[in-house]
C-alpha positions as CSV (number, residue, x, y, z in Angstrom):
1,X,160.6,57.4,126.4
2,X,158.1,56.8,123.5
3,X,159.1,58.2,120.2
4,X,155.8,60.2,120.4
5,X,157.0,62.1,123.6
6,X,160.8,62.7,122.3
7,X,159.1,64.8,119.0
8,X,157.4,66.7,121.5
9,X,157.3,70.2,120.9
10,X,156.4,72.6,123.9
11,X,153.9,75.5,122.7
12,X,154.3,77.1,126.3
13,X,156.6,77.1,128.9
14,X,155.9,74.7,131.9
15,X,156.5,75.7,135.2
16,X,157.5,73.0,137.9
17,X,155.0,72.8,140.6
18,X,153.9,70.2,143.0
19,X,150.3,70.7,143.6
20,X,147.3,68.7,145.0
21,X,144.5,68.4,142.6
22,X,141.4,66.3,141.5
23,X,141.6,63.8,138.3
24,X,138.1,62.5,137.3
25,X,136.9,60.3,135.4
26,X,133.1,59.9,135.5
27,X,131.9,59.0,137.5
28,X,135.0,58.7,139.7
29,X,137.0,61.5,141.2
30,X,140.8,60.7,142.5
31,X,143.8,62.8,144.2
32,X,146.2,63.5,142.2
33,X,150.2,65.6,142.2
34,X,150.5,68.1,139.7
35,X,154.2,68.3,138.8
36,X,153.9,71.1,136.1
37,X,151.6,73.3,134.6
38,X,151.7,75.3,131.0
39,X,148.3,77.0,129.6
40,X,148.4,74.0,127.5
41,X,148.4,71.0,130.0
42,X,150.1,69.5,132.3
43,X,151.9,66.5,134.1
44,X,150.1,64.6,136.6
45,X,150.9,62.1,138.9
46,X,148.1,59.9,140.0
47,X,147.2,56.1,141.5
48,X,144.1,56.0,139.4
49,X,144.5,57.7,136.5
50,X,143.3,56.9,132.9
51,X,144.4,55.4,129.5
52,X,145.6,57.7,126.1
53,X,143.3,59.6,124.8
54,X,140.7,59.4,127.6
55,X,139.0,62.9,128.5
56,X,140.0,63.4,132.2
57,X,138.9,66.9,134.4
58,X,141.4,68.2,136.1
59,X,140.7,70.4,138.9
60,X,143.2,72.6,141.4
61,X,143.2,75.7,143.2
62,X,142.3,78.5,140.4
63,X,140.6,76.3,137.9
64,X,139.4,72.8,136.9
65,X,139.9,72.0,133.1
66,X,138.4,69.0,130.5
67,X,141.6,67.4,129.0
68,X,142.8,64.7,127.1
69,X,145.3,62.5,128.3
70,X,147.6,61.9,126.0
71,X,150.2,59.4,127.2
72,X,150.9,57.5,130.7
73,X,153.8,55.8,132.3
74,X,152.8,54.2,135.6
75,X,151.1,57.1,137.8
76,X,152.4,59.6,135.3
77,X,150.8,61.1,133.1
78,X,150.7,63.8,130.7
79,X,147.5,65.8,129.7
80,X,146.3,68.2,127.4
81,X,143.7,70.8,128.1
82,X,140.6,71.1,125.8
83,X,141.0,74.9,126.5
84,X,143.8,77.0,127.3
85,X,144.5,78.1,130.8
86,X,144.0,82.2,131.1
87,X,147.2,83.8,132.3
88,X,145.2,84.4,136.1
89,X,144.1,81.0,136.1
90,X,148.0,79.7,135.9
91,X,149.3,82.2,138.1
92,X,146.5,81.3,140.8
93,X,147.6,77.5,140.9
94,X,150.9,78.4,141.7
């Protein structure tokens, strides 16, 4: 684990989920796992996915989101919403 992720402090709680979504990056769209979800981001598993600090759109049942990604290990990935999730748009990807 990278000394950036062990620092890592939460700012909302992240629900485990395992969820079929959408990654793009334009102009390319791939399927992707959603393992968990906060208001604040998420964790992603995904095939084709893309490097730190790329901006990524993320897109599941009950919302689709700009976010940044902010690290990856193989197919995982963690990412960072540009704008919160509201409270109904958590509850309806669940």
């Amino acid at each position: 684990m990278s000394a950036g992720r062990e620092a890592d402090l939460r700012e909302t709680q992240r629900l485990k989920v395992f969820r079929v979504a959408q990654v793009g990056v334009a102009p390319a769209t791939a399927r992707c796992h959603i393992l968990n979800l906060s208001r604040a981001g998420a964790l992603i598993d995904c095939r084709d996915g893309a490097a730190p600090r790329a901006t990524v759109t993320l897109a599941a049942s009950g919302f689709a989101r700009d976010a940044a990604v902010r690290w990856r290990e193989g197919t995982r990935m963690g990412v960072r919403f540009h704008l919160p999730l509201e409270e109904q748009e958590l509850l309806a990807a669940l």
